[in-house]
C-alpha positions as CSV (number, residue, x, y, z in Angstrom):
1,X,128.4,107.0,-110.2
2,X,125.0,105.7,-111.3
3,X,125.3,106.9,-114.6
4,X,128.7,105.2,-115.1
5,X,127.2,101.8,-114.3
6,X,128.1,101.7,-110.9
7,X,126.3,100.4,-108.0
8,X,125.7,101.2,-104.4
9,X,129.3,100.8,-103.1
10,X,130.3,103.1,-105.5
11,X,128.0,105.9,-104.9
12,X,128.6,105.9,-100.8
13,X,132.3,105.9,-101.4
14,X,132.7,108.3,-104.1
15,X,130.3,110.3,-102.0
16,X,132.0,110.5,-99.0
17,X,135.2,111.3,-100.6
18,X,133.6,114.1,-101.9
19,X,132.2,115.2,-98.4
20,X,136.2,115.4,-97.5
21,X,136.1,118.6,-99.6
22,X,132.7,120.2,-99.1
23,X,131.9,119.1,-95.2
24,X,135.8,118.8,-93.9
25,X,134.7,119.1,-90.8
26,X,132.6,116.2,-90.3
27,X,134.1,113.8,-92.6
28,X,137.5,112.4,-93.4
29,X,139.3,109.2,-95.6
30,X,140.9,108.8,-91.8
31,X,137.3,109.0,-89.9
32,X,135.5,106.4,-89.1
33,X,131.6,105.3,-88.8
34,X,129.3,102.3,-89.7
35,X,127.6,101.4,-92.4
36,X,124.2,98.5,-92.7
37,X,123.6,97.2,-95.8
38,X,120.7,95.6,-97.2
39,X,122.4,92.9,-100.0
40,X,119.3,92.3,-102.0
41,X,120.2,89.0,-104.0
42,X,121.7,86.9,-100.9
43,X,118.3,88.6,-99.0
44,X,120.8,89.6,-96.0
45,X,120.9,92.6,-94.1
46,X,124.9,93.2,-92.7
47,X,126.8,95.4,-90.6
48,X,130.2,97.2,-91.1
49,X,131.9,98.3,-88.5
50,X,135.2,100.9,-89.5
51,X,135.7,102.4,-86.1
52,X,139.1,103.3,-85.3
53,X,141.1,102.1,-82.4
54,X,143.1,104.4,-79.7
55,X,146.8,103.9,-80.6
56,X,149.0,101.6,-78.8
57,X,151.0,104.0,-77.3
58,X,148.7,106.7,-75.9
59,X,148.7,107.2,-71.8
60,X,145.4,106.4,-70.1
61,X,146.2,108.7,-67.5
62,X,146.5,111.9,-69.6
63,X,144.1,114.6,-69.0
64,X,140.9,114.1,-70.8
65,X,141.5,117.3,-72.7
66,X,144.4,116.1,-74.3
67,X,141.7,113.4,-75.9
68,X,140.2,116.4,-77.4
69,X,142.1,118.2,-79.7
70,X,145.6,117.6,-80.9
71,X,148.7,115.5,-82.1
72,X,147.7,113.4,-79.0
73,X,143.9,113.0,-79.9
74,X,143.9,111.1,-83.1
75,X,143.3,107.9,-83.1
76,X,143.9,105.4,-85.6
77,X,142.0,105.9,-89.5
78,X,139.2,103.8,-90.0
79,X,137.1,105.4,-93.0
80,X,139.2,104.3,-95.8
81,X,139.0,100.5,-95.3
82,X,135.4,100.6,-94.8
83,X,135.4,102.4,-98.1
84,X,137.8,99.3,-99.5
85,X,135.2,96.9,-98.1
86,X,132.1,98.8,-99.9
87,X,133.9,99.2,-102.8
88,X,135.0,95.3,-102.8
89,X,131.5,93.5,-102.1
90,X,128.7,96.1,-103.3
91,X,130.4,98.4,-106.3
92,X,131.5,97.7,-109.9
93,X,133.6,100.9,-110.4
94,X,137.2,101.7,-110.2
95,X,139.2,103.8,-107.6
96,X,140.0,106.0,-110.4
97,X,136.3,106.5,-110.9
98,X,134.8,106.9,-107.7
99,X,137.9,109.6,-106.5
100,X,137.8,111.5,-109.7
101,X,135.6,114.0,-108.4
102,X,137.1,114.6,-104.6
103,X,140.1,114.2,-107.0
104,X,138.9,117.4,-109.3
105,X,137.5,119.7,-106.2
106,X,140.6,119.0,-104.4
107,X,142.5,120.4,-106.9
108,X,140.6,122.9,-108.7
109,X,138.5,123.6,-105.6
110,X,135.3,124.5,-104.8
111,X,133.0,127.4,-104.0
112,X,132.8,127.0,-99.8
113,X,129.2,126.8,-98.4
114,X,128.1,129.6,-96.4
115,X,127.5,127.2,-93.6
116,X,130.7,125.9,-93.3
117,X,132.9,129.0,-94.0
118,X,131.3,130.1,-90.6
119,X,132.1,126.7,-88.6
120,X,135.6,127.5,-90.0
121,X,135.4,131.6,-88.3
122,X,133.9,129.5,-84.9
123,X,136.9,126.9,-85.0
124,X,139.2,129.5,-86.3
125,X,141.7,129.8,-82.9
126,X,141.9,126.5,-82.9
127,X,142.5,125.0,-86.5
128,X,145.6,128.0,-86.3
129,X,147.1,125.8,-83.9
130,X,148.6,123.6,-86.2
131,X,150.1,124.9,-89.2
132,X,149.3,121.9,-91.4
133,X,145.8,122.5,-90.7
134,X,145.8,126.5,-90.9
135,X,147.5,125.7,-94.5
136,X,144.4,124.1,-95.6
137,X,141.4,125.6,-94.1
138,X,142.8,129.3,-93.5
139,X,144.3,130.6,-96.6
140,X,146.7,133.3,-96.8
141,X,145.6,133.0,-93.1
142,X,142.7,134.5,-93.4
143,X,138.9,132.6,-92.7
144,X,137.6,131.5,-96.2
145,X,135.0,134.0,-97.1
146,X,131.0,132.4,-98.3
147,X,131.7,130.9,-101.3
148,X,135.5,131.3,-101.7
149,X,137.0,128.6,-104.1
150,X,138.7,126.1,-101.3
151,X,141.5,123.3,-103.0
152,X,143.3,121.5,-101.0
153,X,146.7,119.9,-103.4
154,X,147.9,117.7,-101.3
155,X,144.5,115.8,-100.4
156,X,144.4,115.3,-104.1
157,X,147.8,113.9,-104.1
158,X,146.9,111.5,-101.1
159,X,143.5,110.1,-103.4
160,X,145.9,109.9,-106.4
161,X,148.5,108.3,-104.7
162,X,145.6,105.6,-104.2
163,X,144.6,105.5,-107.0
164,X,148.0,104.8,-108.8
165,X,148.8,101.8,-106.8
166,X,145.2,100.2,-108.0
167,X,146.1,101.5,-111.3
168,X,149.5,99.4,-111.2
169,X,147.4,96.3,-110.6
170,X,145.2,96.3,-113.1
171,X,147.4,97.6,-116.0
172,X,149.6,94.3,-114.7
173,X,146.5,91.7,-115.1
174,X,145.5,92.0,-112.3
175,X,141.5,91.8,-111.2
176,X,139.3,94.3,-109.7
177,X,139.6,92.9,-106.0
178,X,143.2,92.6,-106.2
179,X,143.7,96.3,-107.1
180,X,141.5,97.6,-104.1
181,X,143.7,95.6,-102.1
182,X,146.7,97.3,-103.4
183,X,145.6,100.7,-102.7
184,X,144.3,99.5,-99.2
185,X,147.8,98.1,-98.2
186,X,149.6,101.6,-99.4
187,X,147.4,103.2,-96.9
188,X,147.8,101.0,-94.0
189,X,151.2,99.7,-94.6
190,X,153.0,101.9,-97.3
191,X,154.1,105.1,-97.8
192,X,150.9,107.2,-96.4
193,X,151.3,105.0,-92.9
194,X,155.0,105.9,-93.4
195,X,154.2,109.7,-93.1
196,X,151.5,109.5,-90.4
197,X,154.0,107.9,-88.0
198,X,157.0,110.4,-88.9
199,X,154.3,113.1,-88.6
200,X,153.5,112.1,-85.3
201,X,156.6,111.2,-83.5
202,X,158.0,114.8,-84.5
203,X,155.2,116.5,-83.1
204,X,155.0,114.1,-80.0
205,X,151.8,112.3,-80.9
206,X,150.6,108.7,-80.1
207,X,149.8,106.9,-83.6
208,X,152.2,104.7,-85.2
209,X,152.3,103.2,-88.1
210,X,151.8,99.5,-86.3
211,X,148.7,101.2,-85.3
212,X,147.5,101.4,-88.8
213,X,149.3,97.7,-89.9
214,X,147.2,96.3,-87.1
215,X,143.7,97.7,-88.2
216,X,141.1,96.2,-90.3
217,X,137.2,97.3,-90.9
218,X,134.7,94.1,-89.7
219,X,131.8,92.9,-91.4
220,X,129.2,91.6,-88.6
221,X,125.8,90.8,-87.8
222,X,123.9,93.6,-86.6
223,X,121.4,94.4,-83.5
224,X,118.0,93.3,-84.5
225,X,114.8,93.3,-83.1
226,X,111.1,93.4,-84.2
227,X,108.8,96.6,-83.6
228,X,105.1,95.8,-84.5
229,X,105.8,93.1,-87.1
230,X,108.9,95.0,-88.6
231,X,112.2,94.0,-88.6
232,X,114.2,96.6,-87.4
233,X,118.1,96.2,-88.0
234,X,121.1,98.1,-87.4
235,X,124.9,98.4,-86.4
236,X,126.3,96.2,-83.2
237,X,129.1,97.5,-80.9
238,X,131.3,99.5,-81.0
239,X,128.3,101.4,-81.9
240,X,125.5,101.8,-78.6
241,X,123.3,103.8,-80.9
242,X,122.2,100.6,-82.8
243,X,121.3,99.0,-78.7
244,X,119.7,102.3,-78.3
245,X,117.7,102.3,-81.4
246,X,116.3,98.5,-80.7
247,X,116.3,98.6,-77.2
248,X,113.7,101.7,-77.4
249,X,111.5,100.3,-80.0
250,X,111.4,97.3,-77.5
251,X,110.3,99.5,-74.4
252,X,107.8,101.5,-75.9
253,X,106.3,98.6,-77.9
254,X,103.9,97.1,-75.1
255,X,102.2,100.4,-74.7
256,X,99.3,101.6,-77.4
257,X,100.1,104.6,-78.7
258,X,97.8,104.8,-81.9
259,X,95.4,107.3,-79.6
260,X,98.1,109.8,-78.8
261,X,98.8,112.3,-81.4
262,X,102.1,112.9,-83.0
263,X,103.6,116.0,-81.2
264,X,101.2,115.4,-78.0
265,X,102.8,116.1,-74.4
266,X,101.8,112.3,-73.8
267,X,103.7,110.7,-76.9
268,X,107.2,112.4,-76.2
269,X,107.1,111.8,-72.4
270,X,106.9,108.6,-73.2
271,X,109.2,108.4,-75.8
272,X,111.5,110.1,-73.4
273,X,111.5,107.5,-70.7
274,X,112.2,104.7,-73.0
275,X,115.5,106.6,-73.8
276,X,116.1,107.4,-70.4
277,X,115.7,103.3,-69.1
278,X,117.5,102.8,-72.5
279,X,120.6,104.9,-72.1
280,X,121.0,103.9,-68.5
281,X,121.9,100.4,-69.4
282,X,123.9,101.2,-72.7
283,X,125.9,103.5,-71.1
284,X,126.7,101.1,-68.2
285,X,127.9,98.0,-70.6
286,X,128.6,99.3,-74.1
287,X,132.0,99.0,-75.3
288,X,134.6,97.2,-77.6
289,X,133.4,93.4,-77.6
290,X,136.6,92.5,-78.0
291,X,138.0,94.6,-74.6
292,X,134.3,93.9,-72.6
293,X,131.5,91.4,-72.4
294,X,128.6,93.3,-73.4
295,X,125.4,91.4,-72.8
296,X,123.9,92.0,-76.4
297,X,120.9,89.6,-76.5
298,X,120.1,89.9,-72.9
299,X,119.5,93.7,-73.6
300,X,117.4,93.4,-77.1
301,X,115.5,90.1,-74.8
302,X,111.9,91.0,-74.9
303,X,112.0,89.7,-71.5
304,X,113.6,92.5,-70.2
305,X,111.6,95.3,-72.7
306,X,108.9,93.5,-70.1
307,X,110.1,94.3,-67.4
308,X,112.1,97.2,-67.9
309,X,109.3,98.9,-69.5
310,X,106.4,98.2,-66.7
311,X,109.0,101.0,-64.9
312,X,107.5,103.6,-66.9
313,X,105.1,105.4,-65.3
314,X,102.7,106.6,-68.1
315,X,101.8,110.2,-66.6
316,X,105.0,110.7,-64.2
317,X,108.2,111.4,-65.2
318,X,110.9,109.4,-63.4
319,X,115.0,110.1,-62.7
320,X,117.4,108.6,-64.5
321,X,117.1,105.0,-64.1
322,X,119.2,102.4,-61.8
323,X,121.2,99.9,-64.5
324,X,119.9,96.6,-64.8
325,X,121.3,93.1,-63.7
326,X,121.5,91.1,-67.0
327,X,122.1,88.1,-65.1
328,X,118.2,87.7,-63.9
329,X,118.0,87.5,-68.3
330,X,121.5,85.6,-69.0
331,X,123.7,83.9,-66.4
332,X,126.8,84.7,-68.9
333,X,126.8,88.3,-68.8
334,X,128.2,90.1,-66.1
335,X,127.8,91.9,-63.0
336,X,126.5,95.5,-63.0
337,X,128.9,98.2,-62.8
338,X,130.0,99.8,-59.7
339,X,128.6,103.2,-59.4
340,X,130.6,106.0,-61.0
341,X,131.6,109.8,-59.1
342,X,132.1,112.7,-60.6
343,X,135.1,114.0,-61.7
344,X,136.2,117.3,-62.6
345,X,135.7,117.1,-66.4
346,X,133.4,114.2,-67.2
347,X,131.1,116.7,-69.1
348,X,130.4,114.7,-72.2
349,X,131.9,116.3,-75.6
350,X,130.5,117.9,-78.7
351,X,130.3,115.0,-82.2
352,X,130.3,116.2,-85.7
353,X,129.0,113.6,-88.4
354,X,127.3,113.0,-91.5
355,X,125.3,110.5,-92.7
356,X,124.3,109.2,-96.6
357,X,121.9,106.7,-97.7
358,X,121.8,104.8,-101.1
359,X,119.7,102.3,-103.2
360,X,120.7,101.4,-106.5
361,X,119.0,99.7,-109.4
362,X,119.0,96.0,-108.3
363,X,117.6,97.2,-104.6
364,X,120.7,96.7,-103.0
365,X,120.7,99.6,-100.1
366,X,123.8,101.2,-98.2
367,X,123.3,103.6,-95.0
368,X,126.2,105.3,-94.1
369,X,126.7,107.4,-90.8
370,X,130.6,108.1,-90.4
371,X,132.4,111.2,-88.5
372,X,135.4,112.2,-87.9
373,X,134.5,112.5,-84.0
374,X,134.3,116.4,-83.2
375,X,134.3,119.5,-85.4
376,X,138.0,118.8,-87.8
377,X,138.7,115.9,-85.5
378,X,141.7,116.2,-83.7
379,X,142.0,119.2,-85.5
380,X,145.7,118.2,-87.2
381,X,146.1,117.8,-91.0
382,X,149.1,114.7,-90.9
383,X,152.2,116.0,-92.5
384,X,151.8,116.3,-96.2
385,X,148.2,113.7,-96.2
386,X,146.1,116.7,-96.6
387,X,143.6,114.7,-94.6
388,X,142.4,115.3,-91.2
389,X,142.4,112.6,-88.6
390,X,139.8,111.7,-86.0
391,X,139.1,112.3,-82.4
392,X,137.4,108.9,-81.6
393,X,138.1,109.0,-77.6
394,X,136.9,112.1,-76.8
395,X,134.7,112.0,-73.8
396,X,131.3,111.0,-74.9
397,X,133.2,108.2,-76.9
398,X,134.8,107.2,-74.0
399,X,133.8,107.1,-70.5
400,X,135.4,109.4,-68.0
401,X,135.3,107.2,-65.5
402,X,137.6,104.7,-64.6
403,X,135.9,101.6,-63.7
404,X,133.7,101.7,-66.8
405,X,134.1,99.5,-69.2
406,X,134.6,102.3,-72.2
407,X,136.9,103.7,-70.4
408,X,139.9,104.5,-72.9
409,X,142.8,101.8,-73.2
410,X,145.4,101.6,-75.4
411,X,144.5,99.1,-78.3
412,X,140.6,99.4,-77.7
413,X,137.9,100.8,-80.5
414,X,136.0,103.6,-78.5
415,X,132.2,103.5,-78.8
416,X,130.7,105.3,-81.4
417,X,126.9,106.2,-81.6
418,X,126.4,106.0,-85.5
419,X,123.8,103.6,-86.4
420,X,122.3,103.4,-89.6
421,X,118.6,101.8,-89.6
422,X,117.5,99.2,-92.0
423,X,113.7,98.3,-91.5
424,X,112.5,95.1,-93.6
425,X,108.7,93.7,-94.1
426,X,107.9,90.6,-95.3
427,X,111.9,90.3,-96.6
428,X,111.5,93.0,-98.3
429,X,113.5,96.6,-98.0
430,X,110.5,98.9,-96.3
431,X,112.9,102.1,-95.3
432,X,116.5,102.7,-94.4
433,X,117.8,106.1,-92.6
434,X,120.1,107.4,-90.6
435,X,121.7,110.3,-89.1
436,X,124.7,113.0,-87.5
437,X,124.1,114.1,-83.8
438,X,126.0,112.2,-81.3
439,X,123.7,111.7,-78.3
440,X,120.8,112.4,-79.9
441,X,121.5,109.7,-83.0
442,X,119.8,106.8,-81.9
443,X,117.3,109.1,-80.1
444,X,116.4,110.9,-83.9
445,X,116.0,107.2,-85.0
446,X,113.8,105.9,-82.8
447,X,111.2,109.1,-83.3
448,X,111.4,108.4,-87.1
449,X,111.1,104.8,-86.8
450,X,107.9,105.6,-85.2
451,X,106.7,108.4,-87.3
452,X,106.8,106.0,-90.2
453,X,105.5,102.5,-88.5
454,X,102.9,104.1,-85.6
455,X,101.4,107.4,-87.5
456,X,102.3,106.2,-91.2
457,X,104.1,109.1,-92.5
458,X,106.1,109.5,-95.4
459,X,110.0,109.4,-95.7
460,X,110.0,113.4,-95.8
461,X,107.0,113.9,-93.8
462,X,108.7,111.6,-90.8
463,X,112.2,113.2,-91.4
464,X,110.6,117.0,-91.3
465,X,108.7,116.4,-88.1
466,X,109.6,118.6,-85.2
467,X,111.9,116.2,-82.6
468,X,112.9,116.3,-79.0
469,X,116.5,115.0,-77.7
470,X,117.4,113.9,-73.9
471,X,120.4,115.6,-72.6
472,X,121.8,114.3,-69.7
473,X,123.7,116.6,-67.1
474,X,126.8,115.8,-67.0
475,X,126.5,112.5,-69.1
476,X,124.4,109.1,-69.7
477,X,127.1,107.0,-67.6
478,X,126.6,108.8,-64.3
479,X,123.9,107.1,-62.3
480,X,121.8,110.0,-60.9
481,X,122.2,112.3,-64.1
482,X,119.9,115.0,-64.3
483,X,117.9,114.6,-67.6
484,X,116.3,117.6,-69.4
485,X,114.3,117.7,-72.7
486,X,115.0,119.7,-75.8
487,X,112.1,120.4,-77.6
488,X,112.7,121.9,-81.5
489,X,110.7,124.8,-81.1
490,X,107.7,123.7,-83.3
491,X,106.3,122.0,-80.6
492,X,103.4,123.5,-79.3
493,X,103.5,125.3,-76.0
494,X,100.9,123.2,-74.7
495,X,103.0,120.3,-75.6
496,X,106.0,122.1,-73.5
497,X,103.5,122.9,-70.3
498,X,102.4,119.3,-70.6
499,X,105.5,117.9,-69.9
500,X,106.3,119.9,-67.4
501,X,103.1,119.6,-65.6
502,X,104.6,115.5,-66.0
503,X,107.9,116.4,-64.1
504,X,109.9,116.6,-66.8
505,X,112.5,119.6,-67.2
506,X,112.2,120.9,-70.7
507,X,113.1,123.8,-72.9
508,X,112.9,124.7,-76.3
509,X,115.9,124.9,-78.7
510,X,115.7,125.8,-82.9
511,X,113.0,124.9,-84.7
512,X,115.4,122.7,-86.9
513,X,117.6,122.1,-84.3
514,X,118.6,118.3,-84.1
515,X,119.6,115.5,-86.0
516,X,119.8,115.3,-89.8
517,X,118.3,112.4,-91.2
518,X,118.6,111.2,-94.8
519,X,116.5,108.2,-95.9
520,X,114.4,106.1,-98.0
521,X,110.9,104.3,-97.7
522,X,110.5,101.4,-100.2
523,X,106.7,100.6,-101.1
524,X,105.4,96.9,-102.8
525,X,104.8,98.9,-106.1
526,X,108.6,99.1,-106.6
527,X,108.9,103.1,-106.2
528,X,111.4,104.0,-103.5
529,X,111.2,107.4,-102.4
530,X,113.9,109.4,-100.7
531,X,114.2,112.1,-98.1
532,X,116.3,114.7,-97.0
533,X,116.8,116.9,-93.6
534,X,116.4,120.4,-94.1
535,X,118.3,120.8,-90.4
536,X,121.4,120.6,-92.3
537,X,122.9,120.7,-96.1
538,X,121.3,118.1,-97.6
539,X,119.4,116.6,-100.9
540,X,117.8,113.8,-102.1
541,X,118.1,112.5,-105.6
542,X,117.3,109.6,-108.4
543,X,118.4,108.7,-111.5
């Protein structure tokens, strides 16, 4: 997309179109996600937010399983309008342009990664479910072997479809903005919401088209907060990971750590309890804004990183946390939540994601995280779309529990916990990253953050460190979860012992074993260097 002269807009869309074909399972024109965006000549750093809401019609009541997988588990498309959006106010290029090449691997296909032809063998009982799916993704029935040329027609269809309707607009005389417009409205209103509401009435789904008439992507403000002179941005809710992010810069900010070595039993114990006192108040008053008040400046307040921080106990590990009042920080905000009780299934589920990040040639930067909730989604290719749809209420994404505020309703955006990072110094861009993983996004975050501002590492050095995750038992909105640590197994063992001589309950996992962060540190000379994850498939380039 550079080399056509387009800009940043264009290279995340045309990008993630592409990831449709060669990472299916993550990623989907009916996914959602966030993006922040640093727009260099206004000197603004912005939030989109393309998170799709649960349809109208769905039962609250329905076993949580049925939020899963399945007709009943997709929720409404939010991807391609955040795509519209980027397209509209950061690129220069066409629709034509920036689909032709999902366009030409859709249709002429495209040796399969190793990697992903065995998520397809893992997933393979259930993506035969639903013959629509099966169609695309098992062949002649069969699991695509290594490198197997994969097409998919009909996606290509879908992407063309698109593209004519822009095409129309600007062969008329129309402009560039109008066009986008047109393709967006055949989406959302035309003939591809047409076929996603006959698709799912005849298989006794939820979404409707008036689901998809009543959706639009949001530009916002995002989170913000300052972490030893840097301005640390990223996305607001529906997405807790951004909260999580700030709120855990905030905590750990008021204790020195420029003694303790990266790696060292001390560093991570206390980078663990920051997420712990973090999570425990996210998970109690995250949710849509529009559905909840969530108490947004009261929990980035340095006021409460105060006080919430002076809990930590520097050499003990503590349980997980009681939530906090918000009211001692802002009379507006409300009450804290009643105390939750198990249920039967409230174990929190599995996210598959992906995540981009772009700068182009005037500085203008665009992170990226979208996802189409777990592996395939819901798992159901809609009618004759060729695209997957989303999961977005899967527990995890919503609360099991009743009285919580994320609790799925009919209508309301479930929370996500994407949350691309934009860091600026002295208004200017100084790194942007982000990352897949689900729980452990905002966690991955908040250790590079770190690695870059505390030890001064590079964009690859910080992404390439070894990392540790929190994993609550049975999930971060149960007061009284039982937390253990996750150590990638490059950690030393006297790191491991160390923590548990703290109290911690730790284990190791893979040596490359979570997150996947893709990112870029900008320096004063001008030279922007990028980085990429070796946990997963990934590269990073300039032109």
């Amino acid at each position: 997309m550079f080399m056509q002269g387009g800009a940043a807009g264009d290279a995340a869309v045309a990008t993630m179109a592409v990831l449709n074909l060669v990472e299916p399972w993550a990623s989907s024109i009916a996914g959602n996600g966030f993006a922040t965006v640093y727009d260099k000549p206004n000197g603004q750093v912005k939030a989109l937010k393309f998170g799709g809401a649960a349809p109208l019609a769905l039962d609250p009541k329905s076993d949580p399983s049925a939020f899963d997988w399945g007709v009943k588990a997709a929720t409404t498309p939010g991807a391609f309008d955040g795509w519209i959006e980027l397209l509209r106010q950061h690129g220069r290029l066409s629709l034509a342009d920036v689909f032709a090449p999902a366009i030409d691997l859709a249709r002429n296909g495209h040796p399969i990664d190793p990697s992903i032809a065995r998520i397809i063998e893992y997933m393979q009982g259930r993506l035969q479910m639903h013959p629509t799916t099966a169609e695309v993704f098992l062949p002649g029935g069969r699991v695509p072997a290594p490198r197997q040329m994969l097409t998919n027609e009909n996606l290509a269809k879908t992407f063309e479809s698109l593209v004519a309707e822009e095409q129309k607009v600007l062969v008329g005389g129309g402009d560039r903005d109008t066009a986008l417009l047109a393709a967006r409205e055949y989406f959302y209103n035309g003939p591809i919401a047409d076929e996603l509401d006959r698709f799912f009435r005849s298989v006794g789904g939820w979404l409707r088209k008036a689901d998809l008439a009543a959706y639009k992507a949001e530009w916002a403000d995002p989170v913000k907060t300052t972490y030893r002179g840097y301005e640390v941005y990223s996305t607001p809710p529906t997405s807790r990971g951004g909260l999580e992010v700030c709120m855990q810069a905030n905590l750990i900010e008021r204790f020195d750590v420029s003694g303790l070595k990266p790696g060292s039993a001390q560093l991570l114990h206390l980078q663990a309890e920051a997420i712990k006192h973090a999570k425990a108040d996210i998970y109690a008053y995250a949710a849509d804004p529009k559905y909840a008040e969530v108490p947004v400046s009261a929990m980035l307040s340095k006021a409460y990183a105060k006080d919430r921080s002076a809990m930590i106990d520097p050499s003990l590990a503590l349980p997980f946390p009681n939530v906090t009042d918000f009211r001692r920080y802002d009379p507006s905000a409300p009450a804290p939540p009643a105390s939750a009780k198990r249920t039967p299934d409230d174990e929190a589920r599995f996210s598959d994601t992906t995540s981009l990040t772009v700068v182009d040639e005037e500085g203008n930067t665009i992170v990226v995280t979208t996802t189409l909730g777990g592996g395939f989604g819901a798992g159901v290719v809609a009618g004759n779309t060729g695209f997957l749809l989303n999961n977005g209420m899967r527990l995890g994404s919503t609360s099991p529990y009743e009285d919580n505020v994320n609790f799925v309703a009919p209508g309301q955006i479930p929370i996500l916990n994407n949350s691309p990072v934009v860091v600026m110094n002295n208004a200017r861009l100084w790194a942007a990253f982000g990352t897949p993983g689900g729980e452990t996004i905002g966690q991955s975050e908040f250790q590079v953050l770190m690695s870059l501002v505390d030890y001064g590492l590079g964009i690859q050095e910080a992404i390439e460190a070894p990392r540790f995750a929190v994993k609550a038992d049975p999930n971060f909105y149960l007061p009284g979860a039982k937390c253990r640590l996750q150590l990638e197994s490059r950690f030393s063992q006297q790191c491991l012992s160390g923590l548990r001589a703290m109290g911690h309950t730790a284990d190791y996992v893979g040596p490359y074993a979570i997150g996947s962060i893709q990112g870029v540190r900008s320096y004063d000379n001008g030279a922007v260097m990028a980085g990429a994850d070796p946990r997963r498939m990934a590269m990073a380039a300039g032109w």
